[in-house]
KOLFI-520550 format. One record per residue: x, y, z of N, C-alpha, C in turn. Coordinates in Angstrom, 1 decimal, padded with zeros to 4 digits. Each point is the difference from the previous one (the first is absolute). Layout:
BEGIN
npx X; npy Y; npz Z; capx X; capy Y; capz Z; cpx X; cpy Y; cpz Z
...
//
This chain:
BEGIN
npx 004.6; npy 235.2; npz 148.8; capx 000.8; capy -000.2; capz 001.2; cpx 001.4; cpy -000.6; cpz -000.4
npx 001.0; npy 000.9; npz -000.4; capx 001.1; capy -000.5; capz -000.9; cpx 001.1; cpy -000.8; cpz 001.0
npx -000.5; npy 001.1; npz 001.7; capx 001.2; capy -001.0; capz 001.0; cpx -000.2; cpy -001.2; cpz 000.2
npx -001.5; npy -000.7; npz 000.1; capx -000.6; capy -000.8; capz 000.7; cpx 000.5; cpy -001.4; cpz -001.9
npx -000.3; npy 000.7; npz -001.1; capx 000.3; capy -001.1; capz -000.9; cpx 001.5; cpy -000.4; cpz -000.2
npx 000.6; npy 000.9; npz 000.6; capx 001.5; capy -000.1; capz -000.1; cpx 000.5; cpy -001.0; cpz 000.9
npx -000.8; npy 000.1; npz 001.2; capx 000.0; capy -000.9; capz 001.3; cpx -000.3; cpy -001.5; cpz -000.1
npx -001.1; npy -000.1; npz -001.0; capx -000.7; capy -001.2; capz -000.4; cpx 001.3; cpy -000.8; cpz -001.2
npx 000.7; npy 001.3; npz -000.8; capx 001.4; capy -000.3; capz -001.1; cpx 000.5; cpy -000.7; cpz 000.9
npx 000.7; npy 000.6; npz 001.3; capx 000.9; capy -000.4; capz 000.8; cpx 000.2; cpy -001.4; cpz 000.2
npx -001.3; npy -000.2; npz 001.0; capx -000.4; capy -001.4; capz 000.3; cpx 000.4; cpy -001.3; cpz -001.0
npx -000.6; npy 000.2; npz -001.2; capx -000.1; capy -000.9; capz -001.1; cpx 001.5; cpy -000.2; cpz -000.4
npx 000.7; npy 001.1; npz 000.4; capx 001.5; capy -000.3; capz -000.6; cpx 000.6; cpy -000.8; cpz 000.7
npx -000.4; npy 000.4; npz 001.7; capx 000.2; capy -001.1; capz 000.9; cpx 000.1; cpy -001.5; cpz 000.0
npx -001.7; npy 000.0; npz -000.4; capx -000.4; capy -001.5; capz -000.1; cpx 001.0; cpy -000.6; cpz -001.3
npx -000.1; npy 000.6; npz -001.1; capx 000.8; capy -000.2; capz -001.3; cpx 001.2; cpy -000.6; cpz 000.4
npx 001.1; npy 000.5; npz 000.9; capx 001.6; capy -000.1; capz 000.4; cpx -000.1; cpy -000.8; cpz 001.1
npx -001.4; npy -000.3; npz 001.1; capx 000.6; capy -000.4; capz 001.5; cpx 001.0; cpy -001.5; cpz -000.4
npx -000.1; npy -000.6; npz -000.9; capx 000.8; capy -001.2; capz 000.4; cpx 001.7; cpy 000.3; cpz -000.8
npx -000.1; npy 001.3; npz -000.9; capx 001.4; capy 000.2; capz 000.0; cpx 000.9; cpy 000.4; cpz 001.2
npx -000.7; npy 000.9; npz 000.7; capx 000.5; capy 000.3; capz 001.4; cpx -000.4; cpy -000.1; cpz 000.9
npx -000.2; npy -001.4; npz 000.0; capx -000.7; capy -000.7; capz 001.5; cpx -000.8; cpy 000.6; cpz 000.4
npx -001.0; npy 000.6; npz 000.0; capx -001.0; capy 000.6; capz 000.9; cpx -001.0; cpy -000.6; cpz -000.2
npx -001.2; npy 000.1; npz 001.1; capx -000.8; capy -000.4; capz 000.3; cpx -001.6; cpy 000.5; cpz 000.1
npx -000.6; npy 000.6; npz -001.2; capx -000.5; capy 001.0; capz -000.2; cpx -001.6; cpy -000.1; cpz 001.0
npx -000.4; npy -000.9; npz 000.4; capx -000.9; capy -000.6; capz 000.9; cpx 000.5; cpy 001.0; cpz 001.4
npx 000.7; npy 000.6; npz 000.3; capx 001.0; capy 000.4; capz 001.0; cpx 000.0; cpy 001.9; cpz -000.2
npx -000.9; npy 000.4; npz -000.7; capx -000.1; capy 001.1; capz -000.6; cpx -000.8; cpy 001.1; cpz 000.9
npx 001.0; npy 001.1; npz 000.5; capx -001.0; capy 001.2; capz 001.0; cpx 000.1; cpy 001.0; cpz -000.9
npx -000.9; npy 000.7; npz -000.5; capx -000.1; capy 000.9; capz -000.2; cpx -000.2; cpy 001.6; cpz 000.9
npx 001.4; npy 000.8; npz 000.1; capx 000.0; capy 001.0; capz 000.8; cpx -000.1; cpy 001.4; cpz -001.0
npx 000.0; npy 001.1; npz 000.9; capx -000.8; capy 001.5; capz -000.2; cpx 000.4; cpy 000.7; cpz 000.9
npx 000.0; npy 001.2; npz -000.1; capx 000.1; capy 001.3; capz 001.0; cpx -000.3; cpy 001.3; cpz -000.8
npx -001.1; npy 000.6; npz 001.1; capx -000.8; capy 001.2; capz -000.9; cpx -000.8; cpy -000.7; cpz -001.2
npx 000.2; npy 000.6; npz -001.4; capx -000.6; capy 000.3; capz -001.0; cpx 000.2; cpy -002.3; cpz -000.2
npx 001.0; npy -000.2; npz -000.2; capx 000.7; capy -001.4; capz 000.2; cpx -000.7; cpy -000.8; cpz 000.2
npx -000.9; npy 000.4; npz 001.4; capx -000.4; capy -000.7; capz 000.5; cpx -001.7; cpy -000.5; cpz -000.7
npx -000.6; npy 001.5; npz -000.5; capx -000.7; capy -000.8; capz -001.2; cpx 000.1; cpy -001.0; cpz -000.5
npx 000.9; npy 000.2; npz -000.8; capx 000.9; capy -000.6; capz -001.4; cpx -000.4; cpy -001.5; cpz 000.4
npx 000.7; npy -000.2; npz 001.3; capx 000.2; capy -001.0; capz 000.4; cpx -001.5; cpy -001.0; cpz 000.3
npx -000.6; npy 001.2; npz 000.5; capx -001.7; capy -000.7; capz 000.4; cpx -000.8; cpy -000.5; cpz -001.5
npx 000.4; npy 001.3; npz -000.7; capx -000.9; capy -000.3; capz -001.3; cpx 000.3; cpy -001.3; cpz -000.7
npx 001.3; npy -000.6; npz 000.1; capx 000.3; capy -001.1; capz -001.0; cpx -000.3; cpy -000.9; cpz 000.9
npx 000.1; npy -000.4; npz 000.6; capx -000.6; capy -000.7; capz 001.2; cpx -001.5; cpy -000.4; cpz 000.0
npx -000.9; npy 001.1; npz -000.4; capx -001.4; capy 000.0; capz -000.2; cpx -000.3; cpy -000.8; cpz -001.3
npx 000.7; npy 000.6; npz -001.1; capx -000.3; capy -000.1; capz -001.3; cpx 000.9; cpy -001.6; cpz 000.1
npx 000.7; npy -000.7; npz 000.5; capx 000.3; capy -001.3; capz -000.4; cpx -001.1; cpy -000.8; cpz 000.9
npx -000.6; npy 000.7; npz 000.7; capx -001.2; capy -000.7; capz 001.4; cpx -001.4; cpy -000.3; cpz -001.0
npx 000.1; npy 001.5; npz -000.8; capx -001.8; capy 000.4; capz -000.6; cpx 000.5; cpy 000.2; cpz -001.3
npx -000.8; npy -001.3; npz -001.1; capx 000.1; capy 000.3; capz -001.4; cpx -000.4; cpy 000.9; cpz -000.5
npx -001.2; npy 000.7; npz 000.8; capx -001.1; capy 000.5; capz -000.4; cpx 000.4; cpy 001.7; cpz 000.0
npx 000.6; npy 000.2; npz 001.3; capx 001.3; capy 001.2; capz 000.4; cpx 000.8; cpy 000.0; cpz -001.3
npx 000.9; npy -000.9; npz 000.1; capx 001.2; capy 000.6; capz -001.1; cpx -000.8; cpy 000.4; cpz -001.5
npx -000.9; npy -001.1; npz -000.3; capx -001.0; capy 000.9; capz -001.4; cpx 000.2; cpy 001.0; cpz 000.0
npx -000.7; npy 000.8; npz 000.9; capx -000.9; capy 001.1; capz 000.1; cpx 001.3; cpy 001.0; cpz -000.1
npx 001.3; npy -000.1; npz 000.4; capx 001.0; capy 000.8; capz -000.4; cpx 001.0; cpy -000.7; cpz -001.4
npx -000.8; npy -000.9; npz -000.6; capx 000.9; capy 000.0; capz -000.9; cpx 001.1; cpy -000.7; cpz 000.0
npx 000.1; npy -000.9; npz 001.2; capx 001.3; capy -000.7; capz 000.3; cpx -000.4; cpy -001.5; cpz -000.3
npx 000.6; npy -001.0; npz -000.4; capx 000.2; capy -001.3; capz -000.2; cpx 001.2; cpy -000.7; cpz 000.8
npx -000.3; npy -000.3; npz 001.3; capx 001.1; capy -000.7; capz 000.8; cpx -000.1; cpy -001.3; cpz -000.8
npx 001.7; npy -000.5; npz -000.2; capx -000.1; capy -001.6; capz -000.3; cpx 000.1; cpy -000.7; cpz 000.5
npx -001.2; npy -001.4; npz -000.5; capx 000.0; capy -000.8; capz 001.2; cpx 001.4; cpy -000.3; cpz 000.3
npx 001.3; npy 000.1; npz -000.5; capx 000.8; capy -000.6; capz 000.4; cpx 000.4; cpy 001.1; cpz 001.2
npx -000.3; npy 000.4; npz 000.5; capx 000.2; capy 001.1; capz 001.2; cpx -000.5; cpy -000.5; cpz 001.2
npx 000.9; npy -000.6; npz 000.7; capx -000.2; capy -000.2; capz 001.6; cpx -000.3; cpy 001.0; cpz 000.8
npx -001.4; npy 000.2; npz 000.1; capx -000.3; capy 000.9; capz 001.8; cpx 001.0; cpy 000.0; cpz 001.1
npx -000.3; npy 001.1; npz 000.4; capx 001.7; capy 000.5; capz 000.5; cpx -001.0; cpy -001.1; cpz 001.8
npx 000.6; npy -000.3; npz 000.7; capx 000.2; capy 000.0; capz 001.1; cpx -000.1; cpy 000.8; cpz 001.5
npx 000.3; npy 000.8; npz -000.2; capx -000.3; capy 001.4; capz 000.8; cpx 000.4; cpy 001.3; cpz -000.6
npx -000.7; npy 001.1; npz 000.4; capx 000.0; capy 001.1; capz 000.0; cpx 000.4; cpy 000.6; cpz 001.1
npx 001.5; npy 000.6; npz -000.2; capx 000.0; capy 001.1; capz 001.2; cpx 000.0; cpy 001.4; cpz -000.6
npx -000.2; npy 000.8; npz 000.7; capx -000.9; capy 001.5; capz -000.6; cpx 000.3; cpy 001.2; cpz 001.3
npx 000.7; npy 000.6; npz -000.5; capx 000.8; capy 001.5; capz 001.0; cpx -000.8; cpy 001.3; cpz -000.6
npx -000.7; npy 000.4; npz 000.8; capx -000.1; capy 001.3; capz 000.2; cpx -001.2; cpy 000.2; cpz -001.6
npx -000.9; npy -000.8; npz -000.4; capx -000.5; capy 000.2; capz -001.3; cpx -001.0; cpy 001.1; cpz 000.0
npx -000.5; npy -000.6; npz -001.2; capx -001.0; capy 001.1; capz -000.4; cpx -000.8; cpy -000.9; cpz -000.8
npx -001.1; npy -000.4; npz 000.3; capx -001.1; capy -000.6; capz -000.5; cpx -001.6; cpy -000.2; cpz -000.8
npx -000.4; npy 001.3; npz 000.3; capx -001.0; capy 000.4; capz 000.4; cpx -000.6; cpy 001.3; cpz 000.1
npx -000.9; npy 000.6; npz -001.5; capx 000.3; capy 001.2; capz 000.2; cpx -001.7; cpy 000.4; cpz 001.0
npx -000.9; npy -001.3; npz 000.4; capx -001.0; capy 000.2; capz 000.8; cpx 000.4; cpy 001.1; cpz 001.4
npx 001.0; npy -000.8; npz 000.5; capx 000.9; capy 000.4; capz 001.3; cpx 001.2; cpy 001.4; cpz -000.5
npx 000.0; npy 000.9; npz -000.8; capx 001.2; capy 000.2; capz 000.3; cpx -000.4; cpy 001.6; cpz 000.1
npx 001.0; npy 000.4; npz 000.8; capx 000.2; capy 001.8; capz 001.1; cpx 000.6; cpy 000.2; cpz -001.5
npx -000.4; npy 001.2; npz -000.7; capx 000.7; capy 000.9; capz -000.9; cpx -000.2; cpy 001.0; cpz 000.7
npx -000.3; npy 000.4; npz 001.1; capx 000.4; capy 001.3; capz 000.8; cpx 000.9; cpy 000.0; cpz 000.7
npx 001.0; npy -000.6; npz 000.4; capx 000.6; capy 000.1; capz 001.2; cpx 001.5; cpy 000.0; cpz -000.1
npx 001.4; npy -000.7; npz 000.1; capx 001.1; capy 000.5; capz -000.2; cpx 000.7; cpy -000.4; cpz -001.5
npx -000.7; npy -000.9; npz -000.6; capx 000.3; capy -000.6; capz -001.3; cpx -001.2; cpy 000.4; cpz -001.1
npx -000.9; npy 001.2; npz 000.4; capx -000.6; capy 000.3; capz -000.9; cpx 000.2; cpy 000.8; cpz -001.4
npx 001.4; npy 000.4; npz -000.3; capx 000.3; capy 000.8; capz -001.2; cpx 000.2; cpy -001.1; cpz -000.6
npx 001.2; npy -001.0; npz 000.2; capx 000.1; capy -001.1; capz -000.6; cpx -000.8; cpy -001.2; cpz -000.4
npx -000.9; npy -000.1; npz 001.2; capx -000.9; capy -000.8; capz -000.4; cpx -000.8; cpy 000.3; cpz -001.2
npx -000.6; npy 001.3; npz -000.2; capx -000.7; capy 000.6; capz -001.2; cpx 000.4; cpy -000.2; cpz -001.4
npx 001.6; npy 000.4; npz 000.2; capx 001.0; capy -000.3; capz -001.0; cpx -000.3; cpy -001.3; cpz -000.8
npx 000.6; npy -000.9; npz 001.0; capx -000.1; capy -001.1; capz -000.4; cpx -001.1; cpy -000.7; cpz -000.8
npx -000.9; npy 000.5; npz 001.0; capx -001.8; capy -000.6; capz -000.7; cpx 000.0; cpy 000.8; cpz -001.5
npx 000.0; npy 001.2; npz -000.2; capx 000.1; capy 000.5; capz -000.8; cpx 001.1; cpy -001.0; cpz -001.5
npx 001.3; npy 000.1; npz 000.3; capx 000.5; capy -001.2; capz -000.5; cpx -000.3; cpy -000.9; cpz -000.7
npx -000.7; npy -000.9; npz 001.0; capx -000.3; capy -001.2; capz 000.0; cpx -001.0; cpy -000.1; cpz -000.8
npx -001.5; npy 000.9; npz 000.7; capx -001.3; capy -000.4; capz -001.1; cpx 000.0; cpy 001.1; cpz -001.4
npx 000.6; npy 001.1; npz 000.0; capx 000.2; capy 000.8; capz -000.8; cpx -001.3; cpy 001.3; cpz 000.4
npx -000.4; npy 000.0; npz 001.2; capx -001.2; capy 000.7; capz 000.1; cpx 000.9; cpy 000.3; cpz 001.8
npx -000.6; npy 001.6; npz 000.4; capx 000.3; capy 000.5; capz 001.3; cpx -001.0; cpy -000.8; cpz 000.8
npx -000.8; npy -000.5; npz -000.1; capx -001.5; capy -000.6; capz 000.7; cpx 000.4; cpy -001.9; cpz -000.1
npx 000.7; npy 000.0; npz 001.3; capx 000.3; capy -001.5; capz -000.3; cpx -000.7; cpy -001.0; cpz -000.3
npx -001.2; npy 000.2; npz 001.5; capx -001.1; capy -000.6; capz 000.1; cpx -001.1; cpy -000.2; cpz -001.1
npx 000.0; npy 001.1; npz -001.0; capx -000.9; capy 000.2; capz -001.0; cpx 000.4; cpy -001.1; cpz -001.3
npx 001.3; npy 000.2; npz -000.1; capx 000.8; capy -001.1; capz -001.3; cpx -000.4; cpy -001.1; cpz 000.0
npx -000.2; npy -000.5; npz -001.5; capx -000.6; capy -001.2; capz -000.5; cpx 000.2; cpy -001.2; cpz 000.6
npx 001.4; npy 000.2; npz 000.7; capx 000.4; capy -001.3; capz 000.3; cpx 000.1; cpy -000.3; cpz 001.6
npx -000.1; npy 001.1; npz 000.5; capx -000.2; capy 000.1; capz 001.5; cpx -000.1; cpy -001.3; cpz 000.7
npx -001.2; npy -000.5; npz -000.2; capx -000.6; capy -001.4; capz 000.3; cpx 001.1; cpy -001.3; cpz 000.2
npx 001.2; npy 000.6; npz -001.9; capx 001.0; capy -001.5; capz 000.3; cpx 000.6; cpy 000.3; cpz 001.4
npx 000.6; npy 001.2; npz 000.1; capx 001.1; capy 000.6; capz 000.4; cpx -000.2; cpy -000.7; cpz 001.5
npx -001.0; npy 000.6; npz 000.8; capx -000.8; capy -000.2; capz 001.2; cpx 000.0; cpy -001.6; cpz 000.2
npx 001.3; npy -000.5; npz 000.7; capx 000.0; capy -001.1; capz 000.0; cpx -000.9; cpy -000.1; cpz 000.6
npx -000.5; npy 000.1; npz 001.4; capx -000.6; capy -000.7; capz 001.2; cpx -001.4; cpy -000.9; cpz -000.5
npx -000.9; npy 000.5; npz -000.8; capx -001.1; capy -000.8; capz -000.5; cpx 000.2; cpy -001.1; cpz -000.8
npx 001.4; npy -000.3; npz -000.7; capx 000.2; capy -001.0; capz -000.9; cpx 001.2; cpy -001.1; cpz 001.0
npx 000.2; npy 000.7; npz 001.1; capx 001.2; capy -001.6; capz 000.7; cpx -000.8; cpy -001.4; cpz 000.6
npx 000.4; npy -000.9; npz -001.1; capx -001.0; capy -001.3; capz 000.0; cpx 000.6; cpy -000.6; cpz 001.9
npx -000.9; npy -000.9; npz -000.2; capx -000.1; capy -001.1; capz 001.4; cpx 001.3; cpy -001.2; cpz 000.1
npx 000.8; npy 000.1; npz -001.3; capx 000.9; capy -000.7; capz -000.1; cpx 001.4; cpy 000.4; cpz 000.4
npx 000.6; npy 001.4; npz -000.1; capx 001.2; capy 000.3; capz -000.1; cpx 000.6; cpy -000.2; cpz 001.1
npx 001.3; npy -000.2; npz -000.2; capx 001.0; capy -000.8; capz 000.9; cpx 000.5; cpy 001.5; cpz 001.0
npx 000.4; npy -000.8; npz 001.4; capx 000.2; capy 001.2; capz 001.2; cpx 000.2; cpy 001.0; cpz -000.2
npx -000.5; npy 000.6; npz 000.2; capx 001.1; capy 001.7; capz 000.1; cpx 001.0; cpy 000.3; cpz 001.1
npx 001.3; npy 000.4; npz 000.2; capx 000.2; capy 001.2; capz 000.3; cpx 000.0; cpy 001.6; cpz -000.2
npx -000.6; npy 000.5; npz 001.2; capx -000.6; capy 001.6; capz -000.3; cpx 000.5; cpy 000.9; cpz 000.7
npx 000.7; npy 000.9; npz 000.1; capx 000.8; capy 001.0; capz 001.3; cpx -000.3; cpy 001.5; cpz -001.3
npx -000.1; npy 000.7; npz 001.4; capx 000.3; capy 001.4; capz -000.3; cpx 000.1; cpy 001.0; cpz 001.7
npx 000.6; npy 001.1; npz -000.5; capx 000.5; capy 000.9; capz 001.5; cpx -001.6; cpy 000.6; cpz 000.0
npx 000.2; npy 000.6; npz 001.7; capx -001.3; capy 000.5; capz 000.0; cpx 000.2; cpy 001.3; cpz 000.0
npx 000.6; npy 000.6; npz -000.8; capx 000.2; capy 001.4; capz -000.7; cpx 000.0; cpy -000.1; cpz -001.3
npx -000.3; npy -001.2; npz -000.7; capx 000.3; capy -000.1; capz -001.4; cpx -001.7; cpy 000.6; cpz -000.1
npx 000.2; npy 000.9; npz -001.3; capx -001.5; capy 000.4; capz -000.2; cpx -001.2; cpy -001.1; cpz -000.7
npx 001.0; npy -001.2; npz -000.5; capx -000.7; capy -001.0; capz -000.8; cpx 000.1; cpy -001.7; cpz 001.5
npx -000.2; npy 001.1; npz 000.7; capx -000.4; capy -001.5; capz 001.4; cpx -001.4; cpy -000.1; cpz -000.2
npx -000.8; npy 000.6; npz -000.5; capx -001.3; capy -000.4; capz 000.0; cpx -000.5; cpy -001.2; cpz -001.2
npx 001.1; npy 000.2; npz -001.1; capx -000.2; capy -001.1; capz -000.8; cpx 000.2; cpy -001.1; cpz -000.2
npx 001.1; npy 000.1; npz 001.4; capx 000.5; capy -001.8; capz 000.4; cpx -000.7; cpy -000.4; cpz 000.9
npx -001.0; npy 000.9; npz 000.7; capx -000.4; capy -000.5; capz 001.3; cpx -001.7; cpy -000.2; cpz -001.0
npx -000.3; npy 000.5; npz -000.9; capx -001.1; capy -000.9; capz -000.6; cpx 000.5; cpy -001.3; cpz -001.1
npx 000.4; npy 000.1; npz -000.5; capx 001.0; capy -001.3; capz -000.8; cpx -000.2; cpy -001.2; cpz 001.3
npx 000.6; npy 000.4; npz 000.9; capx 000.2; capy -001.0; capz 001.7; cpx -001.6; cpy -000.7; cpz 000.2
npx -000.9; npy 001.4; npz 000.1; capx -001.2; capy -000.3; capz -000.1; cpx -000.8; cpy -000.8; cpz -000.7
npx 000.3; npy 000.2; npz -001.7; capx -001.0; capy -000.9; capz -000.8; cpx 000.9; cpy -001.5; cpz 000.4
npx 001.0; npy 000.1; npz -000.2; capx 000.6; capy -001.1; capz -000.1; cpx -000.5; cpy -000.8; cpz 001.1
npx 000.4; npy 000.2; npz 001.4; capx -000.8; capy -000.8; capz 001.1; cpx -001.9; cpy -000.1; cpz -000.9
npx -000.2; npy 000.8; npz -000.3; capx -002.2; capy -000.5; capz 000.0; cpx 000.9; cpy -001.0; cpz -001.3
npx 000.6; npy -000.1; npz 000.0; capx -000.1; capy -001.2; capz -001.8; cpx 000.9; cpy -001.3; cpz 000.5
npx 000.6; npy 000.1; npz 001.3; capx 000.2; capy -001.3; capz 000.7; cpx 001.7; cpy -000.1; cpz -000.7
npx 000.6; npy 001.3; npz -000.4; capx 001.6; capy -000.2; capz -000.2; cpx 001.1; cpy 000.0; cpz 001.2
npx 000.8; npy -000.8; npz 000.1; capx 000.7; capy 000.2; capz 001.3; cpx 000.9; cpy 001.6; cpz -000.7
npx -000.2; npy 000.9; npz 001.2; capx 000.8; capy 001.2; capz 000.1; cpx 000.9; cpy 000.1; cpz 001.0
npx 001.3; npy 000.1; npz -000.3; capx 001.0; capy 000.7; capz 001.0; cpx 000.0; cpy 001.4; cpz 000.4
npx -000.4; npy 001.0; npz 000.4; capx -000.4; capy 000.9; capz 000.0; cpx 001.2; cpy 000.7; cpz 001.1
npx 001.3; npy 001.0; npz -000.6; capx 000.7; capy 000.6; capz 001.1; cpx -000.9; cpy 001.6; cpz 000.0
npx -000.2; npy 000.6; npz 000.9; capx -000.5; capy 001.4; capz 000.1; cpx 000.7; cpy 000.6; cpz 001.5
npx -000.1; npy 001.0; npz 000.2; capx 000.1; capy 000.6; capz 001.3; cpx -001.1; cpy 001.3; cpz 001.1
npx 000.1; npy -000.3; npz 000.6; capx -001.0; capy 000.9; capz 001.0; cpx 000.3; cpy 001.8; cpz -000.9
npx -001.4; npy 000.4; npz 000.2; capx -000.1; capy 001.8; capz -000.7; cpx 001.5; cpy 000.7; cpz 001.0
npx 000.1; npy -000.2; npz 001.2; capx 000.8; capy 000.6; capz 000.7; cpx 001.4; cpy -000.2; cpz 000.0
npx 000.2; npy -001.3; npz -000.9; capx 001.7; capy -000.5; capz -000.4; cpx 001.2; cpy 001.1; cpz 000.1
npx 000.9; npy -000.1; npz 000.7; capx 000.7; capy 001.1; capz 000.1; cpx 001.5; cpy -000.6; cpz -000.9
npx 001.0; npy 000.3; npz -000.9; capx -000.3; capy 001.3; capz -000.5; cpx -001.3; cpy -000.3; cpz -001.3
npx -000.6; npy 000.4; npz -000.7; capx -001.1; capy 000.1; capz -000.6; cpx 000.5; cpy -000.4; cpz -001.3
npx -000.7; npy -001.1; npz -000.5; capx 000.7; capy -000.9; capz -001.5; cpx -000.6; cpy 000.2; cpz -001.1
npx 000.4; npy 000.6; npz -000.5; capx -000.3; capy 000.5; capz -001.8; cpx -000.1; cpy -001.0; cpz -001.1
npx -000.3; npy 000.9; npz -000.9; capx -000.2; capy -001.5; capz -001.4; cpx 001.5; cpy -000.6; cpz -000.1
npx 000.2; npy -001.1; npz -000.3; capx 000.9; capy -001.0; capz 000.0; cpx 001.0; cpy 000.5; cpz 001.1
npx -000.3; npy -000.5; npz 001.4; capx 000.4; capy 000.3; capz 001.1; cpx 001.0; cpy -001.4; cpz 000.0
npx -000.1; npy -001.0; npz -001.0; capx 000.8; capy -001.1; capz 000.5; cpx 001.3; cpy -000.3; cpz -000.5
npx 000.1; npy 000.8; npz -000.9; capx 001.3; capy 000.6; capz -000.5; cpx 000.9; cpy 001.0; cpz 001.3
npx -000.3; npy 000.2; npz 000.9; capx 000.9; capy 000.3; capz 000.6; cpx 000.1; cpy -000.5; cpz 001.4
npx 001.0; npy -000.9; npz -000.2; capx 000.5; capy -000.9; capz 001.1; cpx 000.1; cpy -000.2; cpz 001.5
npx -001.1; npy 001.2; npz 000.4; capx -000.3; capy 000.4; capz 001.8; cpx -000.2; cpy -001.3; cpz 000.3
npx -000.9; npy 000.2; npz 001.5; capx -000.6; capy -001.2; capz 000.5; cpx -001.0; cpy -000.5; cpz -000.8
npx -000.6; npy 001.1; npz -000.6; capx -001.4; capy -000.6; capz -000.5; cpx 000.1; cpy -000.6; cpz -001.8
npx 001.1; npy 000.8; npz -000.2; capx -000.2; capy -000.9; capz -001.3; cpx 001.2; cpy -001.6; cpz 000.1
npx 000.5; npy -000.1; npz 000.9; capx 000.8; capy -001.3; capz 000.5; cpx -001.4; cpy -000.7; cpz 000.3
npx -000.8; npy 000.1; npz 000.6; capx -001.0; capy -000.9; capz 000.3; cpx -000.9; cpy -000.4; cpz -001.3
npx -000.1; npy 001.1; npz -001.1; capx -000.4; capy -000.2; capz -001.2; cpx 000.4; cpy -001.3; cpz -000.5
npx 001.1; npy 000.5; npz -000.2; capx 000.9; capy -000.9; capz -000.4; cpx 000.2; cpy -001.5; cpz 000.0
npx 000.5; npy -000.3; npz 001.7; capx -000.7; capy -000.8; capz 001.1; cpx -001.5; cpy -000.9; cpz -000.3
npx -000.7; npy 000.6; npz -000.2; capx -001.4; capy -000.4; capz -000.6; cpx 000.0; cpy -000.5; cpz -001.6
npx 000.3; npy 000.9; npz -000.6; capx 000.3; capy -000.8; capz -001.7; cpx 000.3; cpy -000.7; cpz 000.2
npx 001.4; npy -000.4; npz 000.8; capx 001.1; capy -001.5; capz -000.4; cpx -001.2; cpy -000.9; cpz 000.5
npx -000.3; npy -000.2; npz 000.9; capx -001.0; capy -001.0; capz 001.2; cpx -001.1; cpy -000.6; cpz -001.1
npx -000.5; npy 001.3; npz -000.8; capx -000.9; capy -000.4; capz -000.9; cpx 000.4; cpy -000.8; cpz -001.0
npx 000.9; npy 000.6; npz -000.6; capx 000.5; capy -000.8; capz -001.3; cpx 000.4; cpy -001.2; cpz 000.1
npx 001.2; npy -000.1; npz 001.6; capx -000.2; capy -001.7; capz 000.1; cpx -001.2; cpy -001.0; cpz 000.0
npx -001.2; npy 000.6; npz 000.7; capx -001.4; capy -000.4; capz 000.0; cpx -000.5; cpy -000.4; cpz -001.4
npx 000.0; npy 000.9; npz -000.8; capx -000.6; capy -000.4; capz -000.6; cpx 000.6; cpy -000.3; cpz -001.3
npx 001.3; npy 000.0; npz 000.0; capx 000.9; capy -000.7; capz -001.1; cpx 000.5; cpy -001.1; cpz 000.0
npx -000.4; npy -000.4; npz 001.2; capx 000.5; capy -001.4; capz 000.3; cpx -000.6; cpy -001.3; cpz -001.0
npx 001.1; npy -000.8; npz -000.1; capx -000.1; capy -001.1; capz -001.0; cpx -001.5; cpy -000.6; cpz 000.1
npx -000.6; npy -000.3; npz 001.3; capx -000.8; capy -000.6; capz 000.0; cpx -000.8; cpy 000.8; cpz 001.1
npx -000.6; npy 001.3; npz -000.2; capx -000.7; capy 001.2; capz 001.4; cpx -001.0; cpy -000.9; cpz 000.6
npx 000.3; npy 000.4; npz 001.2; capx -001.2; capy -000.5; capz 000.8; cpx -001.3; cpy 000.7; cpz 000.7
//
C-alpha cells in the first residue's frame, strides 16, 4: 500500500518540522475524496491497529500523532459493498485489476487488507462523510456511516434524498451549486469542531 505508506512519510515529516513552522500537529485532519478517501481511512486504521499496519508491512512511528478527524468525500472503502455493475463498472474493474494485479478483486490475496470496514477500531476520531445520491459509490459511505455508528464513532454524515434534483455525481462537491456550498458549509463547521484547541 505505497499511498497509504507515503501518507504515514507525510505525517512524520510533519511531526519532525511542527515546531519550525509553528504547527500544531495534535490538530491534524486527515482528508480524501474518491480513491483518497481510502488513503486517508487506511492510515488512520494502521496508526489506530498495530496489528493492521503489520499485516501490510507498514511501521507507523511512534513519533506520529493520530490525526484528529477524518473527513472523507465521495470514497471507496470496501470491496464487501461495492456495484461493479452499474455506471463506474469499466473503471472500477480497471482499477481492481491495477491494484491487486488479478481481474477478480474479491479473490486477491490481499482483499481482506483492502476492505476497510472489518478492521475500523472503536477508537478513531469523528468522521466527516458526504457523497451525492447519484454517485455510484453512495453505498460505501452510507456503510462506512454504518460501522462507524455500531463502533460508537461520532459521524457527520451529509447525503441527500434518492430523488434530489438536479442528481449529484461522484465528487459532486467540487461544483459550487447549492448542494456542494452546503458541502462545504458542513466541512468548515466540522473542522472548527473538531480542530479546536481544546474540542468539546
Amino acid at each position: 500500500p505505497r499511498p497509504t505508506e507515503e501518507m504515514l512519510e507525510a505525517l512524520l515529516w510533519v511531526n519532525a518540522v511542527a515546531a519550525d513552522y509553528r504547527l500544531d500537529p495534535t490538530r491534524i485532519i486527515l482528508a480524501g475524496d474518491s480513491a483518497g478517501s481510502h488513503i486517508a481511512l487506511q492510515t488512520a486504521i494502521a496508526l489506530h491497529d498495530p496489528a493492521y499496519a503489520r499485516a501490510l508491512n507498514l511501521r507507523p512511528d511512534q513519533a506520529v500523532t493520530r490525526p484528529r478527524g477524518l473527513a472523507l468525500f465521495c470514497g471507496i472503502y470496501d470491496l464487501s459493498e461495492m456495484d461493479t455493475s452499474g455506471a463506474f463498472a469499466g473503471i472500477l474493474r480497471t482499477a481492481h485489476w491495477a491494484y491487486f494485479g488479478t481481474p477478480d478483486a474479491a479473490a486477491a490475496p490481499d482483499a481482506a487488507l483492502f476492505s476497510l470496514f472489518a478492521h475500523v477500531p472503536p477508537d478513531l476520531p469523528p468522521l466527516f462523510l458526504t457523497a451525492g445520491n447519484a454517485d455510484p459509490l453512495l453505498p460505501q459511505t452510507e456503510g462506512l456511516a454504518r460501522v462507524a455508528a455500531q463502533r460508537g464513532i461520532p459521524v457527520d454524515a451529509l447525503t441527500f434524498p434518492p430523488d434530489h434534483k438536479p442528481p449529484l455525481g461522484h465528487e459532486y462537491q467540487f461544483t459550487l451549486d447549492a448542494s456542494g456550498e452546503e458541502a462545504l458549509a458542513r466541512l468548515l463547521a466540522y473542522l472548527g469542531r473538531v480542530s479546536a484547541p481544546n474540542p468539546s
